[in-house]
BAFI-3210 file (N, C-alpha, C; in Angstrom, 3 decimals, decimal comma, padded with zeros to 6 digits):
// residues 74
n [1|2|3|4|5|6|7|8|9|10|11|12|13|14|15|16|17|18|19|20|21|22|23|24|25|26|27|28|29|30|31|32|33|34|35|36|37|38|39|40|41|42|43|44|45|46|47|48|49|50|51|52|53|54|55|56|57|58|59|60|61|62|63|64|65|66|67|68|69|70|71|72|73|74]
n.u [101,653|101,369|098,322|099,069|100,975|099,728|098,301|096,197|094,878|093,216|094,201|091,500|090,308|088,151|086,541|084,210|083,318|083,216|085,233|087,792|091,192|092,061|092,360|091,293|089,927|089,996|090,082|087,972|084,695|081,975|080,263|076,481|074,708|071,858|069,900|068,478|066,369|064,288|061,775|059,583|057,334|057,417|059,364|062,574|064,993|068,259|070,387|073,930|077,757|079,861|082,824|085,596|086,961|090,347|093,102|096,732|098,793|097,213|096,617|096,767|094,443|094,898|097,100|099,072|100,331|103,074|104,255|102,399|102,901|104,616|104,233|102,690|104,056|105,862]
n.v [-188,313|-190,532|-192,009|-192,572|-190,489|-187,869|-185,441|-184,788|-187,455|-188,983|-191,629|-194,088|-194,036|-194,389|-197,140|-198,180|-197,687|-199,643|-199,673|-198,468|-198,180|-198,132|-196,376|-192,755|-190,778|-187,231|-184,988|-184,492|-183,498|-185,417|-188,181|-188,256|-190,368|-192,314|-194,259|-196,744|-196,872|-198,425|-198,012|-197,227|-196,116|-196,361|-196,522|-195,147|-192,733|-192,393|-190,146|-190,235|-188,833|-190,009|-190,875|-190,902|-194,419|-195,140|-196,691|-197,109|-197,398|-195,986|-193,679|-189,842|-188,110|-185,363|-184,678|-184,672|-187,537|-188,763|-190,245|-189,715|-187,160|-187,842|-189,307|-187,271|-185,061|-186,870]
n.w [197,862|200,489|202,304|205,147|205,743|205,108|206,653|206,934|207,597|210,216|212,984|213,863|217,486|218,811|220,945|220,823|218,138|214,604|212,907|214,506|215,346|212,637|209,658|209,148|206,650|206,570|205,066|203,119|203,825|205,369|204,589|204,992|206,570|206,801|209,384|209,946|213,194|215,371|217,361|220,289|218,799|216,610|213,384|213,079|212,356|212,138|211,895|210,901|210,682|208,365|207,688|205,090|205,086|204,603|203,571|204,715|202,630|200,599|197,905|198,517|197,223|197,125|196,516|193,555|191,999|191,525|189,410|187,382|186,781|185,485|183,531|181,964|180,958|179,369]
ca.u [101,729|100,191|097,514|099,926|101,951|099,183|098,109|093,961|094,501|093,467|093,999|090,246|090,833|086,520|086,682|082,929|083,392|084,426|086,529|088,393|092,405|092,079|092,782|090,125|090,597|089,027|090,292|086,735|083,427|081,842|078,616|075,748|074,161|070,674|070,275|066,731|066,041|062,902|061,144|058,313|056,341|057,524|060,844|063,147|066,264|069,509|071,656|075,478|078,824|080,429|084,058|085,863|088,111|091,515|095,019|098,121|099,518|096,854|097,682|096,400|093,728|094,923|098,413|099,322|100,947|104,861|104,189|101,720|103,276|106,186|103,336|101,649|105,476|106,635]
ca.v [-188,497|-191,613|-191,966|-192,785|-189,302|-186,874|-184,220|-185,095|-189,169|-189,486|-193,036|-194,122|-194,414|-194,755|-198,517|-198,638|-198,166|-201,175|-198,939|-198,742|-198,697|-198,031|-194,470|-192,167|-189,418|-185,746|-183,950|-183,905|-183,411|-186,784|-188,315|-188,227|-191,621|-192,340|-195,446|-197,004|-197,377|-199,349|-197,298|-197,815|-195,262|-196,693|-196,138|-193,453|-192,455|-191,445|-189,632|-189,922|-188,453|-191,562|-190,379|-192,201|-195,278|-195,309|-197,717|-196,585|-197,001|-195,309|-192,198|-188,477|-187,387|-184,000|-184,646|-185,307|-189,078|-188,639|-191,506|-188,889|-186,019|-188,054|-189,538|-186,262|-184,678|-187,103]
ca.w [199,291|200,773|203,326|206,311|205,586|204,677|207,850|207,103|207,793|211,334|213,307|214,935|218,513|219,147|220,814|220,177|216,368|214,039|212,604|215,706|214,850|211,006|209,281|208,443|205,865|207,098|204,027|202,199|204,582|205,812|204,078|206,114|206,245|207,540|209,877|210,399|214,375|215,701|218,750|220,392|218,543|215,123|212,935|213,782|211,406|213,277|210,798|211,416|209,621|207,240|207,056|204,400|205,811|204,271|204,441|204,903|201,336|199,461|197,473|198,782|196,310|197,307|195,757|192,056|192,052|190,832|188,284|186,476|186,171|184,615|181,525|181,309|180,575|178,358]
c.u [100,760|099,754|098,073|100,607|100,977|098,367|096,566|094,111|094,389|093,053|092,207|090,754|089,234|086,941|085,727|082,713|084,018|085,105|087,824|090,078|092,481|092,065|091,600|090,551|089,340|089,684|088,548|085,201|082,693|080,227|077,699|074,696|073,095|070,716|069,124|066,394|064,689|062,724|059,968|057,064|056,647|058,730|061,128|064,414|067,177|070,250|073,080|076,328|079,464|081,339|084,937|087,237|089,267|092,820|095,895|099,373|098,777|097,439|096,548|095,567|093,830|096,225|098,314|100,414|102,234|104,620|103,323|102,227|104,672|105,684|103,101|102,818|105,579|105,411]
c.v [-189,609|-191,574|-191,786|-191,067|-188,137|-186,850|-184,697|-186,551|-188,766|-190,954|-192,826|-194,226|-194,690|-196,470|-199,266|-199,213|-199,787|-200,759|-198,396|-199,283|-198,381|-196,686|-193,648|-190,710|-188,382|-184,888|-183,519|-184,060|-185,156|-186,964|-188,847|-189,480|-191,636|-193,658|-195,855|-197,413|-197,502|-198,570|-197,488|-197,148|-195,905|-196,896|-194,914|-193,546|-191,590|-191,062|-189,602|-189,931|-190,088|-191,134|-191,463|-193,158|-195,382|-196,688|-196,707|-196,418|-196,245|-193,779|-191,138|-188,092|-186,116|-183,426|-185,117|-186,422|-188,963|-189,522|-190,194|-188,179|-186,292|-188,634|-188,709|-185,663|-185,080|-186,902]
c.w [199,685|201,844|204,943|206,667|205,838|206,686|207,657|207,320|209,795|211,974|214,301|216,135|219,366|219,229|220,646|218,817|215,910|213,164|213,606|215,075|213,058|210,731|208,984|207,789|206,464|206,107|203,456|203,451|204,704|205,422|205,252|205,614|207,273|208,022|210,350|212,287|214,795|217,301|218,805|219,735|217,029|214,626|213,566|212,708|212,268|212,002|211,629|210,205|209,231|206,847|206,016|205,080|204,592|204,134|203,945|203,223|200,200|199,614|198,022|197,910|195,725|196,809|194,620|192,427|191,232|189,534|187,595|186,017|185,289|183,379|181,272|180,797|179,137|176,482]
res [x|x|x|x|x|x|x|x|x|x|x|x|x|x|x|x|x|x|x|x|x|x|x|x|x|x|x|x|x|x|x|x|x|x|x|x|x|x|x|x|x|x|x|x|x|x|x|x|x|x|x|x|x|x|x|x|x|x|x|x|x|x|x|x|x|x|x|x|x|x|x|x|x|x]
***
């Protein structure tokens, strides 16, 4: 099943993001990335979720790929 098809791809629609318009997979939990911000008291670290970005023809991770199960067969 490819990215476009599968029920966990959702389109961004955030017009802030620069991911904005592009797919994002929500099948597997979203890595939490630390982000250095400058305040007047010093650094500061904003943590935010890092879902993974996608296209539209990749394959489902969450499906076995038809082409496989027809080498692992033969």
């Amino acid at each position: 099943m490819h990215c476009n098809e599968c029920v966990w791809s959702q389109l961004s629609l955030d017009p802030a993001s620069k991911n904005a318009g592009q797919l994002i997979c929500r099948l597997n939990p979203p890595v939490m990335a630390g982000i250095p911000v400058p305040t007047a008291q010093g650094m500061n670290v904003q943590v935010i979720p890092m879902w993974s970005i996608v296209q539209k023809d990749d394959w489902c991770s969450s499906f076995e790929d038809e082409n496989d199960r027809k080498t692992e067969s033969n």
